[in-house]
C-alpha positions as CSV (number, residue, x, y, z in Angstrom):
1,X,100.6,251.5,53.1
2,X,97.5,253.6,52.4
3,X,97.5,256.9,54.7
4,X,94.6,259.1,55.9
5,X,95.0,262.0,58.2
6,X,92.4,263.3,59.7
7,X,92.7,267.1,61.7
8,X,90.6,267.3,64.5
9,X,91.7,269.5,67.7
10,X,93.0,273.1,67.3
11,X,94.3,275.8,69.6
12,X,95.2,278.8,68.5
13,X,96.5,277.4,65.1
14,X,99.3,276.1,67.7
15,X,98.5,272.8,68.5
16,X,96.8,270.3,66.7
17,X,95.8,266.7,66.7
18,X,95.9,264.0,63.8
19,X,94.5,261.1,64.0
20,X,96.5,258.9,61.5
21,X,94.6,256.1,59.7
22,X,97.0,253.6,58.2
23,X,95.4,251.0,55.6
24,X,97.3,247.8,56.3
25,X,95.7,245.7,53.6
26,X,92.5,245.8,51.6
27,X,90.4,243.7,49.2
28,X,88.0,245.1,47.0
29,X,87.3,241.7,45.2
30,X,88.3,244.1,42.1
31,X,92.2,244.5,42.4
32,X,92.6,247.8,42.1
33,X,93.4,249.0,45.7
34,X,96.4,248.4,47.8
35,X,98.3,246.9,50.0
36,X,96.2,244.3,48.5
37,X,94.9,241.3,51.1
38,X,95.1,238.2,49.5
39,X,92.4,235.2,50.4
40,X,92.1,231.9,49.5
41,X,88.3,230.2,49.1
42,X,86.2,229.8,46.1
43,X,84.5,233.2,45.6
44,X,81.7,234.3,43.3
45,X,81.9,238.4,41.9
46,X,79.3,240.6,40.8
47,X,79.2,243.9,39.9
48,X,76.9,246.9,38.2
49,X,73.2,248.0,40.2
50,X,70.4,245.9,40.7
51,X,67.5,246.3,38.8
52,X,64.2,247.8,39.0
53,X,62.7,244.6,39.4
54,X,65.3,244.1,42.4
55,X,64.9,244.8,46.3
56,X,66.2,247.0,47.0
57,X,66.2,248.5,43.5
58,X,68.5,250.4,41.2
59,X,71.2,249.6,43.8
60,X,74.9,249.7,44.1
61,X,76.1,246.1,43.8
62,X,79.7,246.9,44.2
63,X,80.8,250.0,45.8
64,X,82.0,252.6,43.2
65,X,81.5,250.9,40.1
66,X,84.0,247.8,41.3
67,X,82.8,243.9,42.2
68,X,82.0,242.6,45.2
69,X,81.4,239.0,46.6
70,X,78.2,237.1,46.5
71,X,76.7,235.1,48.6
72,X,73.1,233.5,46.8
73,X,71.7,230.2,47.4
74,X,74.5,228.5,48.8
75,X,73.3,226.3,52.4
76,X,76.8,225.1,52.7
77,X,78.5,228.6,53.2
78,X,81.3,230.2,51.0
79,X,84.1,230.4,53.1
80,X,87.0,233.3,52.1
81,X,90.4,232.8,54.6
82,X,92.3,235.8,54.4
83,X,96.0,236.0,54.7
84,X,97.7,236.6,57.7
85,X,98.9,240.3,58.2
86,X,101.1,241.5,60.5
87,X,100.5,244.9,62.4
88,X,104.1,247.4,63.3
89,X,104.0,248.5,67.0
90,X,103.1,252.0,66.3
91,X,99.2,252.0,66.4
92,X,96.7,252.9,69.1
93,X,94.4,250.6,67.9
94,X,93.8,247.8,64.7
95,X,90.2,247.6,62.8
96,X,88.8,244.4,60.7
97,X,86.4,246.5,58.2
98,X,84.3,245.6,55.5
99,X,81.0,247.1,53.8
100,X,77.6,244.8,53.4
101,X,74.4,244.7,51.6
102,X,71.5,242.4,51.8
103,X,69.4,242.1,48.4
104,X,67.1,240.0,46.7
105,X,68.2,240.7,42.9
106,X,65.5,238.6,41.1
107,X,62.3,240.0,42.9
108,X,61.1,243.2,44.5
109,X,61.2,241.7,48.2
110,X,62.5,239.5,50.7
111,X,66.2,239.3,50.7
112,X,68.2,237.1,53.9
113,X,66.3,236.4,56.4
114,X,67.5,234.6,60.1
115,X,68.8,231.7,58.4
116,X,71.1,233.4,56.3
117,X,74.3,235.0,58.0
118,X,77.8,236.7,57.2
119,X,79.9,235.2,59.8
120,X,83.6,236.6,60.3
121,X,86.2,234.8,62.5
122,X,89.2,236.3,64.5
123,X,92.4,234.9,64.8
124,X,95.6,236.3,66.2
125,X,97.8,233.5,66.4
126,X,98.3,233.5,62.3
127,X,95.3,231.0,61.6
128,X,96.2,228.5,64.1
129,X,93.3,229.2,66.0
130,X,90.3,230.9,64.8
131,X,86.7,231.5,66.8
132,X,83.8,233.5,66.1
133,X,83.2,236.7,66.6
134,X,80.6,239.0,64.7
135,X,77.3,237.5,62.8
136,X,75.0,239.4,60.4
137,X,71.8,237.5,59.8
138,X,69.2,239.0,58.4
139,X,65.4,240.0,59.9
140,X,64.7,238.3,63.2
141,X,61.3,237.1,62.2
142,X,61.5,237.4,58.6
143,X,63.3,238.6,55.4
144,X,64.9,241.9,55.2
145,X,67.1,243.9,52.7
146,X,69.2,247.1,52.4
147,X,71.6,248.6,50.6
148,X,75.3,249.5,51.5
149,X,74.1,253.3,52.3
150,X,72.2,252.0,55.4
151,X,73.4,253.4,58.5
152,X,73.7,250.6,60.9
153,X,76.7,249.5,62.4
154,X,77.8,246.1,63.7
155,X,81.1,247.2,65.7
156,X,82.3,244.6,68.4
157,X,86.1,244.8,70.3
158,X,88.2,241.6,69.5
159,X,87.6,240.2,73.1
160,X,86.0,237.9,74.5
161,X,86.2,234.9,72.6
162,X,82.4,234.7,71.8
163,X,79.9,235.4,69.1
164,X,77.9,239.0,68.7
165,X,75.3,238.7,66.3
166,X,73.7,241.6,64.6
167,X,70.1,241.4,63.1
168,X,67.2,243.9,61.8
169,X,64.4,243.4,64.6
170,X,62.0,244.9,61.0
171,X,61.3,243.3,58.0
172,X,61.6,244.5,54.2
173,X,63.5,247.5,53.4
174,X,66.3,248.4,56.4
175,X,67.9,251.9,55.4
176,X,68.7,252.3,59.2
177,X,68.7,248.7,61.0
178,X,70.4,247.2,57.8
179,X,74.3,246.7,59.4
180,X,76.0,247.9,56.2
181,X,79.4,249.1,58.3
182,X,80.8,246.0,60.0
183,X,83.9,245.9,62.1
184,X,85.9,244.2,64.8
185,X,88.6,246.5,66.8
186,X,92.0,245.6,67.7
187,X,94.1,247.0,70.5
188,X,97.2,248.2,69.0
189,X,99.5,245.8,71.0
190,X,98.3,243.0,68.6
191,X,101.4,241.5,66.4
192,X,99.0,240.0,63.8
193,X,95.6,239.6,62.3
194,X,93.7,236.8,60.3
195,X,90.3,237.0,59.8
196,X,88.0,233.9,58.0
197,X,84.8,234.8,56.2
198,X,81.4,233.0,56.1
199,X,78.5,233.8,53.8
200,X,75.4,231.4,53.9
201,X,72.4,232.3,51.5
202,X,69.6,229.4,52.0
203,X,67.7,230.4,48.9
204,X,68.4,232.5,45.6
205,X,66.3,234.8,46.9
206,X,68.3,235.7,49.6
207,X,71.8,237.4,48.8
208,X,75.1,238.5,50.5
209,X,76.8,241.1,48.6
210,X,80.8,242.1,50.8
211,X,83.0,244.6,49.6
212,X,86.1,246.8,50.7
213,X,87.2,244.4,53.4
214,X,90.2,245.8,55.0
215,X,92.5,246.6,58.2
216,X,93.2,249.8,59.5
217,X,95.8,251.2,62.0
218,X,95.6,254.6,63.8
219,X,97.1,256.1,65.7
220,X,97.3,260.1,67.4
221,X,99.8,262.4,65.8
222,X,100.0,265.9,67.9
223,X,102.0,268.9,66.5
224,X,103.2,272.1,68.0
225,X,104.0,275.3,66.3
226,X,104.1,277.8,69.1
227,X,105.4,277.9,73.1
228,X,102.9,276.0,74.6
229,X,103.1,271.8,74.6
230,X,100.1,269.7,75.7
231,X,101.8,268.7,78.8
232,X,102.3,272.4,79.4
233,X,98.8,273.1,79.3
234,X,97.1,270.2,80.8
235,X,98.6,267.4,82.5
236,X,96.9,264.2,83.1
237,X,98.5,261.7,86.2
238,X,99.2,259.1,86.9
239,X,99.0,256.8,84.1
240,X,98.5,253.8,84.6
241,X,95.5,254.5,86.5
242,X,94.4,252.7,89.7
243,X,91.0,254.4,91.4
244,X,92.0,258.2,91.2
245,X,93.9,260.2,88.6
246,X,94.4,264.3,88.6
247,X,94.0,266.8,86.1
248,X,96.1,269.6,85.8
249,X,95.1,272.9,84.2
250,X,98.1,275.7,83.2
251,X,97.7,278.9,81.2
252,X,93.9,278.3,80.7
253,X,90.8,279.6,82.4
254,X,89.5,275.6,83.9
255,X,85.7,276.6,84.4
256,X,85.6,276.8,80.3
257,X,87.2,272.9,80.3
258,X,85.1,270.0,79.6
259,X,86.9,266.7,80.4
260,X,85.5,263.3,77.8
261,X,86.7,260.0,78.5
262,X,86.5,257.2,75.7
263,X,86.7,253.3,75.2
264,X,89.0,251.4,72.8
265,X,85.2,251.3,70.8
266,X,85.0,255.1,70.6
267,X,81.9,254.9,73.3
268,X,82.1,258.0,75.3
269,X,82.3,256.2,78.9
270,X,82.4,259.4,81.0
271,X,82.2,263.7,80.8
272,X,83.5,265.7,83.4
273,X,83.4,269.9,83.4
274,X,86.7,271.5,84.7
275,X,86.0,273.7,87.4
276,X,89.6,274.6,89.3
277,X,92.9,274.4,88.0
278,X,93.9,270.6,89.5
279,X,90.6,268.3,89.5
280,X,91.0,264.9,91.0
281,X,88.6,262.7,88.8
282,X,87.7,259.1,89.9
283,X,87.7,255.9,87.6
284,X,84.3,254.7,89.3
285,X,83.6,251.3,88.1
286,X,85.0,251.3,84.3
287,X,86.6,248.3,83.5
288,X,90.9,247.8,83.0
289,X,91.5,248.7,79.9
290,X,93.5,251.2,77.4
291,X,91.2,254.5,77.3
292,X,91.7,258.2,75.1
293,X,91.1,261.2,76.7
294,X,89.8,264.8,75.1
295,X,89.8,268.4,76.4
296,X,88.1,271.2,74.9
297,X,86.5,274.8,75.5
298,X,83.8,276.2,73.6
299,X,86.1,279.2,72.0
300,X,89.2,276.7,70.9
301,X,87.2,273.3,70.7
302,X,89.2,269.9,71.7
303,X,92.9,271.6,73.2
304,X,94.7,268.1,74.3
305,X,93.9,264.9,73.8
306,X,96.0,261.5,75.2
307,X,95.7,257.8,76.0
308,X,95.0,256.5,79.7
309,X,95.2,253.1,81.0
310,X,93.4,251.5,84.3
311,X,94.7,248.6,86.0
């Protein structure tokens, strides 16, 4: 199991906030990284940059050096089923992840175009059931390509059982509309995770390039050097949360407090400044759900940090 911590709330140097990134499994088409995801499917590799005469040109086709899949000229779809992997009860949340580029490697344009897709399935019943859930195509009106340093996301949340389908509104090269990060979020009371992978290229000038398909668990880690706890400093209540939920300042001044409120996506849902020592904040009309919570001041940045849920 792969681990990356990442620091990022301090007080004082005496607390501080990890979050913990656990990779649970990863394919790089290359097999060189683990805990290694296995797949069954016929799969084509490629590797090395494109060329000059390539769009876009002189271009990673695998990330660092290694291969990746391709996806050219194939109507039917090349379908990649993944093995089933099973998630420990320890995470906040569980990510699907894998990197994408969208090329044309024989000619100095076009690339996928709406016809052409990267489709990924969910299942969380161990491949009994599958349905699907996030869709690259490319351009909506024509063909499109970009390369896996594009800055577009495609991020959807496991739930509801329908397709999201991500697409360049723009044509040609897509350095920011070209959805090079794509991934689908897990709360962490899943058991297990099995994803199945579709990539349809209508023409062989139209080609899906995946690499680095993984999942991720995280999870907050808080540690404590000094007198002070979290709890001791702010407290947060109740939890579970119904319409209206308090928040309890001790030891710090509260009109330097700003209150940030997050979804299991990371979309900040709600801000609130801290302006007496016990603020009674209202859940307004966000959705049931799990939620994470931050507290910071301009000197010390974030101070606490925790997980809410509403019923």
């Amino acid at each position: 199991m792969k681990k990356l911590l990442l620091i990022f709330t301090l007080f004082s140097t005496s607390i501080y906030s990890q979050l913990s990134i656990d990779t649970l499994a990863i394919q790089d088409f290359d097999s060189t990284l683990t805990p290694f995801w296995n797949f069954t499917g016929p799969i084509v590799y490629n590797q090395g940059t494109s060329s000059t005469n390539a769009a876009p040109a002189n271009s990673p086709i695998g990330l660092g050096g290694s291969k990746a899949w391709e996806t050219t000229q194939n109507s039917g779809g090349l379908v990649l089923t993944f093995n089933n992997v099973t998630i420990p009860a320890m995470y906040d949340s569980v990510r699907v992840k894998f990197r994408l580029a969208a090329m044309n490697l024989i000619g100095t344009s076009g690339g996928p175009d709406n016809l052409d897709y990267v489709l990924t399935e969910v299942s969380t019943d161990g491949g009994s059931t599958y349905y699907n859930r996030l869709r690259i195509r490319g351009a909506v009106a024509n063909n499109s390509f970009w390369p896996y340093s594009a800055t577009g996301i495609a991020k959807v949340y496991y739930q509801p059982q329908s397709e999201v389908t991500f697409a360049p509104t723009n044509t040609g090269l897509q350095t920011v509309e070209g959805y090079s990060s794509c991934e689908i979020v897990f709360p962490g009371s899943v058991t297990q995770v099995r994803i199945r992978m579709t990539g349809r290229s209508s023409s062989s000038t139209d080609t899906w390039l995946v690499d680095n398909v993984m999942v991720t668990g995280e999870r907050m880690i808080t540690s404590i050097n000094k007198s002070y706890t979290q709890e001791n400093i702010v407290k947060v209540y109740p939890n579970p949360v119904k319409d209206i939920y308090t928040l309890k300042v001790n030891h710090l001044n509260p009109n330097e407090l700003i209150f940030k409120l997050y979804n299991i996506l990371g979309n900040l849902v709600d801000t609130k400044s801290i302006r007496s020592t016990e603020e009674k904040l209202n859940r307004s009309n966000l959705p049931a759900g799990t939620y994470f919570y931050t507290i910071s001041s301009e000197e010390n940045g974030i101070i606490s940090s925790g997980k809410l849920s509403f019923d």
